[in-house]
C-alpha positions as CSV (number, residue, x, y, z in Angstrom):
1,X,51.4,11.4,1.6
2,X,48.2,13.3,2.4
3,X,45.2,12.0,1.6
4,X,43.2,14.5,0.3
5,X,40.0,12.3,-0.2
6,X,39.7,12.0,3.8
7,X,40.2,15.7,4.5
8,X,37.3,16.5,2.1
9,X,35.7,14.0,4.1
10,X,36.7,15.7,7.4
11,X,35.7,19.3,6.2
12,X,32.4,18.4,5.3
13,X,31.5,16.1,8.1
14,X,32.4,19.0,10.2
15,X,30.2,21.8,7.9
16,X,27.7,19.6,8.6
17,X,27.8,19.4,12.5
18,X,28.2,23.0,13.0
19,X,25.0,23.8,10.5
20,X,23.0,21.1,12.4
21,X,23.9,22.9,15.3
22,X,22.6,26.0,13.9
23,X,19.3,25.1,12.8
24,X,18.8,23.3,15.9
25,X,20.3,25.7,18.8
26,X,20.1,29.3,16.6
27,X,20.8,32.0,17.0
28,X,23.8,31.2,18.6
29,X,27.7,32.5,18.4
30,X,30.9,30.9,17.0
31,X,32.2,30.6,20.4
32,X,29.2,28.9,21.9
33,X,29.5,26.6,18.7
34,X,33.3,26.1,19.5
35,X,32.4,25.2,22.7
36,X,29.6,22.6,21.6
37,X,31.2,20.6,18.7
38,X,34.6,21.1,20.2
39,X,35.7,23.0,16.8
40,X,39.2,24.9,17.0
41,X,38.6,28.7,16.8
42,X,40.8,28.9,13.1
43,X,38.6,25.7,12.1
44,X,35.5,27.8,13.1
45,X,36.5,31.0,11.1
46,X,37.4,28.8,7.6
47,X,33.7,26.6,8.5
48,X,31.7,30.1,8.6
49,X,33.5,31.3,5.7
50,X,32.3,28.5,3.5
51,X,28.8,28.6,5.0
52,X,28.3,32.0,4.5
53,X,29.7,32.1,1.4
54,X,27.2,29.6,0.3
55,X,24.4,31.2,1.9
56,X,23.5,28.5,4.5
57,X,23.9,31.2,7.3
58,X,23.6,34.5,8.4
59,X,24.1,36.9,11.0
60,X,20.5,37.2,13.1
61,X,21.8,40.3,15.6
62,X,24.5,40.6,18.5
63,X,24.2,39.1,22.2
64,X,25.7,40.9,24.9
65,X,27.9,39.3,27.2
66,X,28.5,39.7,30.6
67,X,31.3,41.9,30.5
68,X,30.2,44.4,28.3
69,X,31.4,42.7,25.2
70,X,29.0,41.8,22.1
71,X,29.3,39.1,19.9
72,X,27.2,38.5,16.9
73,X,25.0,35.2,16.4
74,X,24.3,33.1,13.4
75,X,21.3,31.4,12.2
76,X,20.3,29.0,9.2
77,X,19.3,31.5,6.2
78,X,16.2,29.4,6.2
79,X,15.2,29.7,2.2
80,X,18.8,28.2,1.3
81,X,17.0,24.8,1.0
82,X,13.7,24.5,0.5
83,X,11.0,21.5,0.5
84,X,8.6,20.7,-2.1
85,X,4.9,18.9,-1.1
86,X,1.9,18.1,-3.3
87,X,-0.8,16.0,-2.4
88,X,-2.3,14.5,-5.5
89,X,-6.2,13.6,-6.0
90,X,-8.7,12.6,-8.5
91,X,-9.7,16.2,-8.7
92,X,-7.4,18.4,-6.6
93,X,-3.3,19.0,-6.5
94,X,-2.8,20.8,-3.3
95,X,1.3,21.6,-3.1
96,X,3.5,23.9,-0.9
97,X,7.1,24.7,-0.3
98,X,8.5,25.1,3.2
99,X,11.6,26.2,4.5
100,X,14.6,24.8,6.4
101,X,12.4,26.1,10.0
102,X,9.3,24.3,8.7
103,X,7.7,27.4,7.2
104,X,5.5,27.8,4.5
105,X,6.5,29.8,2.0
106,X,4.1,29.0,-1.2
107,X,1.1,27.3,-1.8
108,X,-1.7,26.3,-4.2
109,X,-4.6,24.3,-5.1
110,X,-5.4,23.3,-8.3
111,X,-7.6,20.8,-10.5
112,X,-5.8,17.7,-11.0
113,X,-5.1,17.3,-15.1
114,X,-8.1,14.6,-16.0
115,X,-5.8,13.6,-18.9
116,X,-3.6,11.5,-16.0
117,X,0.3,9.9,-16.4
118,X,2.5,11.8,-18.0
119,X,0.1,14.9,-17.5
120,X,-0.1,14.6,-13.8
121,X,3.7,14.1,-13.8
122,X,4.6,17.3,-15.7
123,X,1.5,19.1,-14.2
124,X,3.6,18.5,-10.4
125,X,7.1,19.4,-11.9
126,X,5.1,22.8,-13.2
127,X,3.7,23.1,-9.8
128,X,7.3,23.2,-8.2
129,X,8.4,25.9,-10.9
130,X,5.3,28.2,-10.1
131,X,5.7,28.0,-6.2
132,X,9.7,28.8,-6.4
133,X,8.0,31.4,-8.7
134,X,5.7,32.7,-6.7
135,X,8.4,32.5,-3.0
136,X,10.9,34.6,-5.1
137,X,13.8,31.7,-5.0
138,X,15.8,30.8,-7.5
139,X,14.0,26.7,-8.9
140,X,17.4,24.9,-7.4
141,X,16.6,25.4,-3.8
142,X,14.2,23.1,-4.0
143,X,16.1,19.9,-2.8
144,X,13.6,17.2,-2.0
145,X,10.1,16.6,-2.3
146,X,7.7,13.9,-1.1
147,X,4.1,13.5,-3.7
148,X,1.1,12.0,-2.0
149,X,-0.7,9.6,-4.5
150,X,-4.2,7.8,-4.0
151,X,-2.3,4.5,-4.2
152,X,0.5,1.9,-2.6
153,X,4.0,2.6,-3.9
154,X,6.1,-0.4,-3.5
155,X,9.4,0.4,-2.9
156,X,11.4,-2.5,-3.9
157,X,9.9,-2.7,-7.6
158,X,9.7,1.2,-7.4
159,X,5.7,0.3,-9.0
160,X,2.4,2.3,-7.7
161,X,0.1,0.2,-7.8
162,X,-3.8,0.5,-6.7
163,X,-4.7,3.9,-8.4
164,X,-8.2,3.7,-9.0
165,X,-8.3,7.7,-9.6
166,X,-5.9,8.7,-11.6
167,X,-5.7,7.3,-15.2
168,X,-2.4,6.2,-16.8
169,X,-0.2,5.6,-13.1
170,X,-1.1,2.3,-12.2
171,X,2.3,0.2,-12.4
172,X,4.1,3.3,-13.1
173,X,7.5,3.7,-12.1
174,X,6.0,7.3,-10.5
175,X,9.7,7.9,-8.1
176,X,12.0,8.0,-11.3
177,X,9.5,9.8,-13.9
178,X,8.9,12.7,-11.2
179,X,12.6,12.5,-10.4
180,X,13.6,13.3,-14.0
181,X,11.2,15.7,-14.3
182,X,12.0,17.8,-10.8
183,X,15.5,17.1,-10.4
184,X,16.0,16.5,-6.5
185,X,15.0,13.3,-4.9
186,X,11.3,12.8,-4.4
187,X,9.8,10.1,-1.8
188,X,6.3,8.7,-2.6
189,X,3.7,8.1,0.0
190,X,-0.2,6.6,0.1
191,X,-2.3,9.8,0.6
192,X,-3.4,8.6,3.6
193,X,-0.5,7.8,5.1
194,X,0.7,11.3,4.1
195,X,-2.2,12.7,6.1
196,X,-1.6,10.4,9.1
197,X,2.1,12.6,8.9
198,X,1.0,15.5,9.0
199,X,-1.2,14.5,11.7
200,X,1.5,13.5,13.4
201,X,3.4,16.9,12.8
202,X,0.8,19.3,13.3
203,X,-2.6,17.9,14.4
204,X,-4.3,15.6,16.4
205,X,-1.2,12.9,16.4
206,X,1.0,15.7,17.6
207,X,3.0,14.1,20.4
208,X,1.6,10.7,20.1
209,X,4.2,7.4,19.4
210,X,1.2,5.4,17.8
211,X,-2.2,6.5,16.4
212,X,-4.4,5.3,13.2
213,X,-6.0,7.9,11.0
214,X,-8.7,6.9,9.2
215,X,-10.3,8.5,6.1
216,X,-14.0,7.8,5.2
217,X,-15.5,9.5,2.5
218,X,-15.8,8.4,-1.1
219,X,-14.0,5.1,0.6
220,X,-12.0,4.5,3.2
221,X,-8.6,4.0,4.3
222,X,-6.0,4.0,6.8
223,X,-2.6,5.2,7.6
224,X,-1.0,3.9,10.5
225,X,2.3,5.4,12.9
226,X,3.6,2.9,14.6
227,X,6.8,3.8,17.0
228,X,6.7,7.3,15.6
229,X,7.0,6.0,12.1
230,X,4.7,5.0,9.0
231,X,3.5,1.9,8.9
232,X,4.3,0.9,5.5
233,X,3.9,-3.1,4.9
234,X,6.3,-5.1,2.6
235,X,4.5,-3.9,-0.1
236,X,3.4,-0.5,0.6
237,X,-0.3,-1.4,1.3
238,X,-0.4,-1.6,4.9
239,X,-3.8,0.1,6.2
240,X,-5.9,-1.0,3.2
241,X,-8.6,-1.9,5.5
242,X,-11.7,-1.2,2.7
243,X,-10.9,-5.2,2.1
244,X,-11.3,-5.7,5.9
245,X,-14.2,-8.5,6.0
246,X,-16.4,-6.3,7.8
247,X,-20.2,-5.1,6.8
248,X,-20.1,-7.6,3.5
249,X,-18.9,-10.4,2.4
250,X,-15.4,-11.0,1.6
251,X,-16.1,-14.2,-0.9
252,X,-18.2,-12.3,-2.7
253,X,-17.1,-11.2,-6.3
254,X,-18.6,-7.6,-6.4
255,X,-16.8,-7.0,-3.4
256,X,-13.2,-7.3,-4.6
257,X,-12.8,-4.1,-6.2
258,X,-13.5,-1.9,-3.9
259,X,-13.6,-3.9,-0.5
260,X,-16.1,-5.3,1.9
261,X,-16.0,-2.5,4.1
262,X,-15.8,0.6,1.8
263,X,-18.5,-1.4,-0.1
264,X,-20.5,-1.0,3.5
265,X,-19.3,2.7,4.6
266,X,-18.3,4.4,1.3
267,X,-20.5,7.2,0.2
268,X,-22.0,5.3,-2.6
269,X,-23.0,2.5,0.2
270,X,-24.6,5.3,2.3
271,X,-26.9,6.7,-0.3
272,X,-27.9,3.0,-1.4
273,X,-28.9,2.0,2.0
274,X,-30.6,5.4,2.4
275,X,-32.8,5.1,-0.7
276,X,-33.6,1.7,0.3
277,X,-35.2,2.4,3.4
278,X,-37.8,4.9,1.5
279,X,-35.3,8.4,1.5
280,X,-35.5,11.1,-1.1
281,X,-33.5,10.1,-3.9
282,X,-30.2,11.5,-5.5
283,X,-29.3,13.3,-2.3
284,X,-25.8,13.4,-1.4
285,X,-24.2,11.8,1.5
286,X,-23.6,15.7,3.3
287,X,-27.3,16.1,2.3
288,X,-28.3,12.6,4.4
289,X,-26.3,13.1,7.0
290,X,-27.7,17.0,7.8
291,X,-31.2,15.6,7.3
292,X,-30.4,14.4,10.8
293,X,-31.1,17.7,12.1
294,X,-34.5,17.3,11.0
295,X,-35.1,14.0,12.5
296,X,-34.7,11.7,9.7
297,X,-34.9,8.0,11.2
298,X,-33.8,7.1,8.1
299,X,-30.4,9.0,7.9
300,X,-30.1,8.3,11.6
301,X,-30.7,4.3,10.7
302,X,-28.1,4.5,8.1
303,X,-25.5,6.6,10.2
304,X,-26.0,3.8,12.8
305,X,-25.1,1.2,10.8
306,X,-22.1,2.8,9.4
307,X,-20.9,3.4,12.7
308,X,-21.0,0.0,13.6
309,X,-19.0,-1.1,11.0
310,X,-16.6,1.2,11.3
311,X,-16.5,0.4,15.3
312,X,-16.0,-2.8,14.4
313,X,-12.9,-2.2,11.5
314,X,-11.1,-0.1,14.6
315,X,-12.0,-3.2,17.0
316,X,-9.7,-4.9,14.2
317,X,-6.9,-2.4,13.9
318,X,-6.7,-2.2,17.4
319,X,-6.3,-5.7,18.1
320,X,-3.7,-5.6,15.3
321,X,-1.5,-2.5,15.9
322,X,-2.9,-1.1,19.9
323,X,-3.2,2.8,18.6
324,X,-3.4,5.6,21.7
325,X,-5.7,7.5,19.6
326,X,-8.0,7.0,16.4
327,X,-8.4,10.2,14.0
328,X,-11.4,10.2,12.0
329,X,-10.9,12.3,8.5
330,X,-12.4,12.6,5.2
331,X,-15.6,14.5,4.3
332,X,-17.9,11.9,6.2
333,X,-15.2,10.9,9.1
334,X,-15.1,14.7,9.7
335,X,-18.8,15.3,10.9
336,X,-19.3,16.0,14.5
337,X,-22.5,13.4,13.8
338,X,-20.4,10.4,12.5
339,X,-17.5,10.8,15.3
340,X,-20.2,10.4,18.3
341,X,-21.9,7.2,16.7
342,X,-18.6,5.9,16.1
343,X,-17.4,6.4,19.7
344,X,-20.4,4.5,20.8
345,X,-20.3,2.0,18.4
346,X,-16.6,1.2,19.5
347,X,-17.8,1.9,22.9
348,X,-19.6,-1.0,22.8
349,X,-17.6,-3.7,21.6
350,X,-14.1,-3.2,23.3
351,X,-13.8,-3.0,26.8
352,X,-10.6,-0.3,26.7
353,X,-11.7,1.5,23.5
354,X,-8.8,4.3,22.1
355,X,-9.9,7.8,22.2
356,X,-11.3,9.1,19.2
357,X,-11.6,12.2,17.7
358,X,-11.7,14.6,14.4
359,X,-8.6,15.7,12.3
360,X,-7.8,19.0,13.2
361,X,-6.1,20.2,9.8
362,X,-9.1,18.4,7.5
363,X,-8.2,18.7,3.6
364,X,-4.7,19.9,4.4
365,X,-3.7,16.7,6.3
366,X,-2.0,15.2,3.8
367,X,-0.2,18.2,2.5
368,X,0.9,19.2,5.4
369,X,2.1,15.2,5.8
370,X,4.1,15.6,2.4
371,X,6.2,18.6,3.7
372,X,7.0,16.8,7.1
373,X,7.9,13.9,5.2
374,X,10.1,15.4,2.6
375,X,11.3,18.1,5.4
376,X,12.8,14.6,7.3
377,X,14.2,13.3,4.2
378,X,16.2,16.5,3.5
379,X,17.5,16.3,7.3
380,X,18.7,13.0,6.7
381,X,20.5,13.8,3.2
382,X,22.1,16.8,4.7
383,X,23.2,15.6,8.3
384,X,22.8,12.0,8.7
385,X,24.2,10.8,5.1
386,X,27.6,9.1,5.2
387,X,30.4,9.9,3.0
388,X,30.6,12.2,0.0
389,X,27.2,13.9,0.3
390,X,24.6,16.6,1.6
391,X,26.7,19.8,1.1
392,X,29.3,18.3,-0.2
393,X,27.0,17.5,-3.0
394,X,25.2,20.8,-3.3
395,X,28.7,23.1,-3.8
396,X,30.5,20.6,-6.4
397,X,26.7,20.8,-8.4
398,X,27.8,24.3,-8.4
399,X,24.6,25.7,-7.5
400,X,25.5,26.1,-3.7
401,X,26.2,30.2,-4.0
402,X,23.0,30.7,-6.2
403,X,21.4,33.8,-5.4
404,X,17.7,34.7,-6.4
């Protein structure tokens, strides 16, 4: 007796090699594909059928052969599944779609709702209707997203925890309200660690196995790829180095919320040490810092001192995790005048210091982390899943043949 359950299985584990194939060798011709995956030539015809039919592929032009003869090539129909990104602030939603070849299609910024929870969370479900909107695809294409948050998401309590900018999230379970509210699968990442991704895909960590970013601005904070992968922790909070014990004390009390170090580096810390040594007043910290143009040996003091504590937190992270490179983000990381003290702060207290350098994508880091995450995600649901999934599970949802 046949068992039909293992030739559905069959079937789709062999739609799924052949489209893999596609999107990674494309344009390319049936009889190439044949050749590659070892496909019969009937087995071929029935597998295109089905994938044209549901719009994962199309016909990209002809490719003459040697004899004269032409034969047309295929590739992915690139808006058949689409990404969803948004990298959420205190004050700013930045969120994008991309396609199946990593192309942006939509994008927008906009003021984060100061109302918080369940605001945010129907403000980012309205965000992936306007940008399917706004691409011209009909809202189902969108099959996974990954949301930056200012915060650690644990994974095994499915909890964010440590959102000191948002109001209403804290201890939320963020995946499964956003879930229910998007309808695809959505990851959750630290914004940081989000913008060490997109480093990773598109900037300065391009090409690197291991490399810390680090974001100094308001505070600071760290996201870490290790091996080619985030750096997590068991709880989600691994690169929280504002509570390294550097530039304050750890024991004491005032120190806890924020952490020693941000409580040494973070904007509010630079304008308090600035005032203190005689500076104009209720200038902010891009104020100080360009008042080094003119020769401030006040700003210059202060500058100093935060570099050295900074030198000294990546003395720490690099005796911890052994980075190639350091990236230096955030609206105070990302000055020219900060990065050179910092290199001679670390300079001078490691005898093999990491190279160091600015983010080349600055306030799109981590949005442009969200789509590389969620773009990875979507690879794995599609081509690396076992069993009854990926396309299997987009044609029996009976959305697979939607057209916009």
């Amino acid at each position: 007796m046949t068992d039909f359950s293992s030739v559905a299985m069959m079937r789709q584990n062999t739609l799924r090699r052949v489209l893999r194939e596609i999107l990674l060798r494309g344009p390319i011709s049936r009889a190439e594909l044949a050749r590659i995956t070892g496909v019969s030539k009937p087995t071929m015809s029935e597998v295109f059928r089905e994938l044209e039919e549901d719009g994962w592929v199309q016909v990209s032009g002809r490719r003459q052969g040697k004899v004269g003869r032409s034969a047309m090539v295929y590739s992915v129909a690139p808006q058949r599944a689409l990404v969803f990104g948004a990298d959420v602030g205190g004050t700013k939603i930045r969120a994008a779609l991309v396609d199946m070849t990593g192309e942006i299609v939509a994008e927008t910024v906009v003021a984060t709702e100061p109302s918080g929870g369940d605001f945010v969370v129907a403000q980012i479900a309205d965000l992936a209707d306007d940008l399917a909107r706004e691409a011209d695809v009909g809202r189902s294409r969108i099959l996974a997203g990954t949301i930056g948050l200012p915060g650690a998401f644990d994974a095994a309590t499915g909890r964010l925890m440590m959102v000191p900018n948002i109001e209403g999230l804290e201890g939320s379970a963020i995946r499964d309200r956003l879930e229910a509210r998007l309808g695809f699968s959505v990851s959750i990442g630290n914004d940081v660690n989000m913008a060490a991704k997109g480093e990773q895909w598109r900037g300065a960590g391009a090409g690197l196995s291991s490399f810390a970013f680090i974001a100094l601005g308001t505070g600071i904070g760290m996201g870490v790829i290790n091996e080619n992968r985030i750096l997590s922790g068991a709880r989600g909070a691994a690169g929280e180095i504002a509570t390294l014990p550097v530039g304050a004390d750890p024991y004491d009390s005032r120190t806890f919320r924020s952490g020693a170090l941000e409580t040494a580096v973070g904007s509010a810390a630079i304008k308090d040490r600035y005032e203190a040594l005689g500076g104009e007043r209720d200038l902010d910290v891009r104020r100080i810092i360009d008042r080094l143009s003119e020769d401030d040996h006040r700003a210059a003091r202060v500058l100093d001192e935060v570099a050295r504590c900074v030198g000294a937190a990546i003395l720490a992270v690099c005796a911890v995790v052994d980075p190639a490179r350091v990236i230096l983000g955030g609206s105070i990381g990302s000055r020219q005048e900060v990065l050179s003290r910092v290199r001679m702060a670390v300079a001078g207290c490691m005898p093999a210091p990491p190279s160091i350098t600015i983010s080349q994508l600055g306030s799109r880091a981590g949005l442009l982390g969200t789509l590389a995450e969620g773009s990875e995600n979507l690879w794995n649901e599609l081509f690396e899943a076992d069993g009854d999934s990926g396309l299997v599970r987009q044609r029996a949802g009976g959305e697979a043949g939607e057209v916009a």
